[in-house]
FIMIDO-926604 format. One record per residue (C-alpha): y, x, z. Coordinates in pm, 1 decimal, always signed. Example, Ala and Ser with C-alpha at 12.3 -4.5 7.8 and 13.67 -1.06 7.14 Angstrom:
<sites>
[[-450.0,+1230.0,+780.0]]
[[-106.0,+1367.0,+714.0]]
</sites>
This chain:
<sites>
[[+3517.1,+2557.3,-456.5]]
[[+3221.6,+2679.9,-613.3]]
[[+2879.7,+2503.3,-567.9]]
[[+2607.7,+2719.0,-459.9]]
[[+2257.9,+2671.4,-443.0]]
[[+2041.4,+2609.2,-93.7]]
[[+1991.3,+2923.9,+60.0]]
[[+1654.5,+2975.9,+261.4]]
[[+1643.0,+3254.3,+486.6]]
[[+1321.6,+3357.4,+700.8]]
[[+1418.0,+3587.9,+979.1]]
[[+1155.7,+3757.6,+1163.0]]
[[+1156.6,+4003.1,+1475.2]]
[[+868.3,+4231.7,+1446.5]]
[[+946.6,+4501.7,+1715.7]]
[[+998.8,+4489.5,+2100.9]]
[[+1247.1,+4768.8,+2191.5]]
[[+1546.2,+4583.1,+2126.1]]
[[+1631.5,+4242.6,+2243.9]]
[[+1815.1,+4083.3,+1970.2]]
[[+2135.2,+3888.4,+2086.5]]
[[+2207.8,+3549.5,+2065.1]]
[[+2405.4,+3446.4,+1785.8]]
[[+2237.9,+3726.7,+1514.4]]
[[+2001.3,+3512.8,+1309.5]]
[[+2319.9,+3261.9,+1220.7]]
[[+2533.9,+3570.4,+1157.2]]
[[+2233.5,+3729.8,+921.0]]
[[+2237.2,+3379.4,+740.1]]
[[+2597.4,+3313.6,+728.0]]
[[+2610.4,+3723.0,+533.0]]
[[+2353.7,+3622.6,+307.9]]
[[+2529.2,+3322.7,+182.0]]
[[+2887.7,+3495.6,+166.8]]
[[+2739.5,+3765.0,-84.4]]
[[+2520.5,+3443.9,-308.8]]
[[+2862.9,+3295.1,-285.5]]
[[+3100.0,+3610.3,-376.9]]
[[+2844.8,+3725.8,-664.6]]
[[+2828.6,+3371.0,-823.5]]
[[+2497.3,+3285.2,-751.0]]
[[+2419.2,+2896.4,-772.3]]
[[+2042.7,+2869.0,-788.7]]
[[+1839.1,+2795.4,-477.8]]
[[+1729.2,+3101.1,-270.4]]
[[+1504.9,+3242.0,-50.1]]
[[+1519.5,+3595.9,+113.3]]
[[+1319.1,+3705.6,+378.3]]
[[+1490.2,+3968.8,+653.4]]
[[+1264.9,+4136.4,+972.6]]
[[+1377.5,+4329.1,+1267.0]]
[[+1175.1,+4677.1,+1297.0]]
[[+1130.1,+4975.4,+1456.9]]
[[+1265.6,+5337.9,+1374.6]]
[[+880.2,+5432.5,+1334.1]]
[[+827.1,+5155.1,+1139.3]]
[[+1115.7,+5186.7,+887.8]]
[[+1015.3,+5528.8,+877.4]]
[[+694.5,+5507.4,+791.1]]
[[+832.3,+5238.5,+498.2]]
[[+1078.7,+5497.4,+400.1]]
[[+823.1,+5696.6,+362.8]]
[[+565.0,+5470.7,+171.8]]
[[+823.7,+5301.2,-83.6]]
[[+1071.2,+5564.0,-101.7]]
[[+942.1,+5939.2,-49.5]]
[[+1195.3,+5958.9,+220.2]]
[[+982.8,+6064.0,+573.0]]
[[+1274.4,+5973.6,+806.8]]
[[+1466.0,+5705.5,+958.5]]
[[+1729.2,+5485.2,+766.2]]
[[+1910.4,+5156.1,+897.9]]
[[+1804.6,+4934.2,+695.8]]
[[+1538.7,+4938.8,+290.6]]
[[+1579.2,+4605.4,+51.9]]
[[+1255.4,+4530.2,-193.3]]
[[+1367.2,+4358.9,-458.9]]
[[+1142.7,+4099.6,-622.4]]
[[+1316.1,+4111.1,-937.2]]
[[+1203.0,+4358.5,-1198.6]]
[[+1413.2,+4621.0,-1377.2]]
[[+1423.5,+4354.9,-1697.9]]
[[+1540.5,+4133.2,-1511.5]]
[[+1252.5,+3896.0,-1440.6]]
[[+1296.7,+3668.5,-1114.0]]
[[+1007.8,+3571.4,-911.6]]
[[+1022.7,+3197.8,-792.5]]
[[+835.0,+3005.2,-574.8]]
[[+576.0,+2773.9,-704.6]]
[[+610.0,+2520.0,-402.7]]
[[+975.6,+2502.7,-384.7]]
[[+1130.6,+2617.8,-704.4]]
[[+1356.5,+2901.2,-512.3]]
[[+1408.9,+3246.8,-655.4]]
[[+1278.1,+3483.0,-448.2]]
[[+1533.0,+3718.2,-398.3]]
[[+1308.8,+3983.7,-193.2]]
[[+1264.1,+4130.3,+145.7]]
[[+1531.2,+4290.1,+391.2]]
[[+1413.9,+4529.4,+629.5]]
[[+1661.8,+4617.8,+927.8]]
[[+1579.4,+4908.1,+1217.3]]
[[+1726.6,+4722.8,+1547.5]]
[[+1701.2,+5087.8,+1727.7]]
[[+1935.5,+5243.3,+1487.5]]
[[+2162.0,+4915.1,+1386.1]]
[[+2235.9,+4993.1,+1768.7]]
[[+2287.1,+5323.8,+1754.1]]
[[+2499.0,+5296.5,+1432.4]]
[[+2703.3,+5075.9,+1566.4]]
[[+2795.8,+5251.9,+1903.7]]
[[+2881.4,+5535.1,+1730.4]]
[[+3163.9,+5402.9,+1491.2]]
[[+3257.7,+5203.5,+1764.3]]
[[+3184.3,+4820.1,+1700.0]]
[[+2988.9,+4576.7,+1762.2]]
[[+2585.7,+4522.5,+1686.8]]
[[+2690.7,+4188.5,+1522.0]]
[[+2958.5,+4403.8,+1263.3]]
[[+2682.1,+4655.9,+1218.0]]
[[+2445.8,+4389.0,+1127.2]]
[[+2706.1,+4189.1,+919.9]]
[[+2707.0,+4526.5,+687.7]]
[[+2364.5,+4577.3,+701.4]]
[[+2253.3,+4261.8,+565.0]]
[[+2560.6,+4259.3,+371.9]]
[[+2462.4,+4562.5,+187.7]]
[[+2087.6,+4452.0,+150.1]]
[[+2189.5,+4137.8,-51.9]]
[[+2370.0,+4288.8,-256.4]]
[[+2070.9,+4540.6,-356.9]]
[[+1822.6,+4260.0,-366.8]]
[[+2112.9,+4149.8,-668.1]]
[[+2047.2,+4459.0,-794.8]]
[[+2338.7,+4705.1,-745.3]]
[[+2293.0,+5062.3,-621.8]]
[[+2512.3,+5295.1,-482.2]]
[[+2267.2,+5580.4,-564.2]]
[[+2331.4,+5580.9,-895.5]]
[[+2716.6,+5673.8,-949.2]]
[[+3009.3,+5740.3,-774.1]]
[[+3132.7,+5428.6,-905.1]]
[[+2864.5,+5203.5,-867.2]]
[[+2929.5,+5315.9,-481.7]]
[[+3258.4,+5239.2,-453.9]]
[[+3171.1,+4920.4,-652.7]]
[[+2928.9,+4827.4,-395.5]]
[[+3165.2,+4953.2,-102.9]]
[[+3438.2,+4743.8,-213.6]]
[[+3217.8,+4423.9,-243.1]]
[[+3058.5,+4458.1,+98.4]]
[[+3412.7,+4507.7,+269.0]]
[[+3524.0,+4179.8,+65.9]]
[[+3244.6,+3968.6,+200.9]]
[[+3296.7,+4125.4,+540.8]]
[[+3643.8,+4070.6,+567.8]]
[[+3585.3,+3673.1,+460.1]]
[[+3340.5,+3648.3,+724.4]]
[[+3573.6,+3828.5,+947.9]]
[[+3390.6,+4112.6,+1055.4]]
[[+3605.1,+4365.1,+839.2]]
[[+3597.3,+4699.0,+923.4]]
[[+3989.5,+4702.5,+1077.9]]
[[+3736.2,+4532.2,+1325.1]]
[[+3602.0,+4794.8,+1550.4]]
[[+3595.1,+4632.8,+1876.3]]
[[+3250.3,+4560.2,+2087.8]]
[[+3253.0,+4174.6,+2161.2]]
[[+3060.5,+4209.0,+2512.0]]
[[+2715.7,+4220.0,+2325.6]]
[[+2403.7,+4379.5,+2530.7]]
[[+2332.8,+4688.9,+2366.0]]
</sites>
């Protein structure tokens, strides 16, 4: 078994439309650890994920990206394109970045393929890790179905695998 490094994730709600369910903070930090774990990754951690609004993710989307509309979920990086890692100074962790996830659309996301908040979640923070370790399906074909195939793999360990599309009596 492969030793990893402690993980420290701070999880933050900053929006009031959505309640979020019990049980979705553990899930967020149990994904985050799968993909440290998957990609090899045995220094201490810290990532930082928040709960949002559609107008608020838009309005990032727009900011950081150029992008004036709504996406599920934007991942900032702290480590620069040569590589540099930002740790720190009081604890030694690297600083893997900020997650940003839209509740309102995680829901609707996730009633329309048809399973549950938590699965929808699971991917969503599943695929923001692995940006924050800097892949990006944006950039190839390849490098998406790279990244597809690695998110589906953590998924599947945690088993919330997309054969999973079933809605485990969550308030939505």
């Amino acid at each position: 078994m492969q030793q990893t490094g402690k993980l420290k994730v701070s999880i933050k709600n900053n929006q009031n439309s959505v309640k979020i369910p019990s049980g979705i903070r553990l899930l967020i930090r149990r994904c985050c650890h799968a993909v440290l774990i998957s990609e090899g990754f045995t220094q201490n951690a810290e990532v930082s994920v928040s709960f949002v609004s559609n107008a608020e993710i838009r309005r990032l989307n727009k900011s950081f990206r150029n992008k004036d509309s709504v996406t599920d979920v934007l991942s900032f990086p702290l480590t620069s394109e040569d590589g540099t890692i930002e740790i720190d100074a009081e604890n030694g962790y690297v600083m893997l970045g900020d997650v940003v996830i839209s509740i309102e659309t995680a829901v609707k996301q996730a009633n329309l393929y048809g399973h549950s908040l938590s699965r929808e979640i699971g991917f969503l923070t599943v695929h923001s890790m692995l940006h924050l370790l800097g892949y990006d399906h944006e950039t190839s074909p390849l490098d998406e179905r790279i990244m597809r195939e690695k998110e589906e793999a953590v998924l599947e360990k945690l088993g919330i695998s997309r054969e999973m599309t079933f809605t485990d009596g969550e308030e939505q």
